[in-house]
C-alpha positions as CSV (number, residue, x, y, z in Angstrom):
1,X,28.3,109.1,29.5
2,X,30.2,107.6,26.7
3,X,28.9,108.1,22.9
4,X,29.3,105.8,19.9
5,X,27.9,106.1,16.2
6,X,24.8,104.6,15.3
7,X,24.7,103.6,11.9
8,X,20.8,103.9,11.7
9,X,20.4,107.2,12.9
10,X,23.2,108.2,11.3
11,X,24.2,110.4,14.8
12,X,25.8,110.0,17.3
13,X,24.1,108.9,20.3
14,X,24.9,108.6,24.6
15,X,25.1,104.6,25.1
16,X,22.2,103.1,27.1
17,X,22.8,100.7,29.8
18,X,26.7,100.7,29.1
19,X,28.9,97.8,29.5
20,X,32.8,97.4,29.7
21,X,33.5,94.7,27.5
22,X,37.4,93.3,26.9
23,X,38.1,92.2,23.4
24,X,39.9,88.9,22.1
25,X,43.4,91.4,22.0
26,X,42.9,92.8,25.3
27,X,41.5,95.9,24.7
28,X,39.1,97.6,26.5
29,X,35.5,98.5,24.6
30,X,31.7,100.1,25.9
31,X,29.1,98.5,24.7
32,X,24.8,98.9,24.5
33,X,22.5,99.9,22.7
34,X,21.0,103.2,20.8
35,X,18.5,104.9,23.2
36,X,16.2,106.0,20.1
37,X,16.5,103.2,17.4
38,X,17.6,100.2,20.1
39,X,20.5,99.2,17.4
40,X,23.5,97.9,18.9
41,X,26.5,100.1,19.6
42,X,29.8,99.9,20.3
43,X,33.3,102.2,21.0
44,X,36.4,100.7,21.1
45,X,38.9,102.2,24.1
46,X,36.3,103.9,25.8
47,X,35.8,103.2,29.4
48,X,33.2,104.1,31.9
């Protein structure tokens, strides 16, 4: 699994229901949401 920072919890946290996302450049990024709080997350270059 593929983690990211939450900024609420202040931790960081596994990525629930994970999605590869590509950005405006071209990049690849992983995004979801926080398992504990439900707050967005997001890590850039990350793949599943």
């Amino acid at each position: 699994m593929v983690q990211a920072y939450c900024v609420k919890c202040r931790a960081k946290r596994e990525i629930k229901d994970p999605k590869v996302v590509t950005m405006k450049n071209g990049k690849k990024a992983v995004t979801g949401v926080c398992p504990v709080c439900g707050t967005k997350l997001y890590r850039i270059g990350a793949t599943l």
